[in-house]
N, C-alpha and C positions, 0 to 999 in steps of 0.2 A: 470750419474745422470740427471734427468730430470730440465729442467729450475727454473719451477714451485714449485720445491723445496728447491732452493734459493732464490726465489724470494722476501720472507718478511723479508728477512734479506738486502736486496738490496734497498727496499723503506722503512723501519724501520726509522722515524725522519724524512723522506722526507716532505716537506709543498710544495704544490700541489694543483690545483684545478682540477687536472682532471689526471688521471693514464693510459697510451695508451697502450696496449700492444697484441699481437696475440693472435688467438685460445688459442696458449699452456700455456699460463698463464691464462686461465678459470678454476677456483677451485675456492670452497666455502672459505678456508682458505685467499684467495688473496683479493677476494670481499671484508669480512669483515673487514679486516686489513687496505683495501684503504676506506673504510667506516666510521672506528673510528677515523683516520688520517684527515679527513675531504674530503676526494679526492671523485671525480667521477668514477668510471669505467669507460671507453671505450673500453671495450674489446669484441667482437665478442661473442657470446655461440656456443660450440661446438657444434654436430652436433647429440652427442648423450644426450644431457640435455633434462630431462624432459621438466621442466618449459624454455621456450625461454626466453631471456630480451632484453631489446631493450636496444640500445645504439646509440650514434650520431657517425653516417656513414661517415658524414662529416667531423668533428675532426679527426676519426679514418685515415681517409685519407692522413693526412697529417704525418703521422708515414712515409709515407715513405721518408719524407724528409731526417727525421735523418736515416736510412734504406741508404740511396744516400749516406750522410757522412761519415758513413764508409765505405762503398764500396770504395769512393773517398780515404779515407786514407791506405786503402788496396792498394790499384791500384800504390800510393807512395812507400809503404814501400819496395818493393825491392828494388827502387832508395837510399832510403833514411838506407839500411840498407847494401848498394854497393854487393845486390846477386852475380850481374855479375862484376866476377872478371877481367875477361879480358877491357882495358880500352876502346876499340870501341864499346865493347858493353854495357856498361856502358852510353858513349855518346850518343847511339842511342837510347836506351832507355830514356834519358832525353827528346831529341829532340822530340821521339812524342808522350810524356808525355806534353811537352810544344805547340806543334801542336794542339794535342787536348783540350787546353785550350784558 
């Protein structure tokens, strides 16, 4: 199932001033919902929209902060879920999980 299809159920109540989100959540359905909500779009227009919109490139930019964060909590969770059974490997993994920070 497509993101964009859960999506106004995901910011449904949200207060917000500004809504960030990829290409794949450009629909008219998502616009008007973050519209009536009071929120901004910052979402890019696909490539095949008639009408272009502008949106701030700069805001949009910093999506990838939160983008970083979970990558960051991705990059833990074998740690934190003991993938590797064996326990050296388990240590070594810590180690340059801890290296890298």
């Amino acid at each position: 199932m497509a993101d964009c299809t859960r999506a106004g159920a995901l910011i449904e109540g949200l207060a917000a001033q500004h809504l960030i989100a990829d290409k794949g959540y450009d629909s008219n359905a998502i616009l008007e919902q973050a519209s009536r909500q009071g929120m901004q779009a910052q979402i890019p227009p696909r490539s095949n929209r008639k009408q272009l919109r502008t949106y701030d490139k700069h805001l949009y930019k910093l999506r990838h902060l939160v983008e970083n964060a979970f990558l960051h909590r991705k990059r833990w969770l074998g740690i934190a879920t003991r993938y590797a059974k064996r326990t050296d490997s388990f240590l070594a993994a810590v180690h340059i999980r801890c290296l890298r920070m």
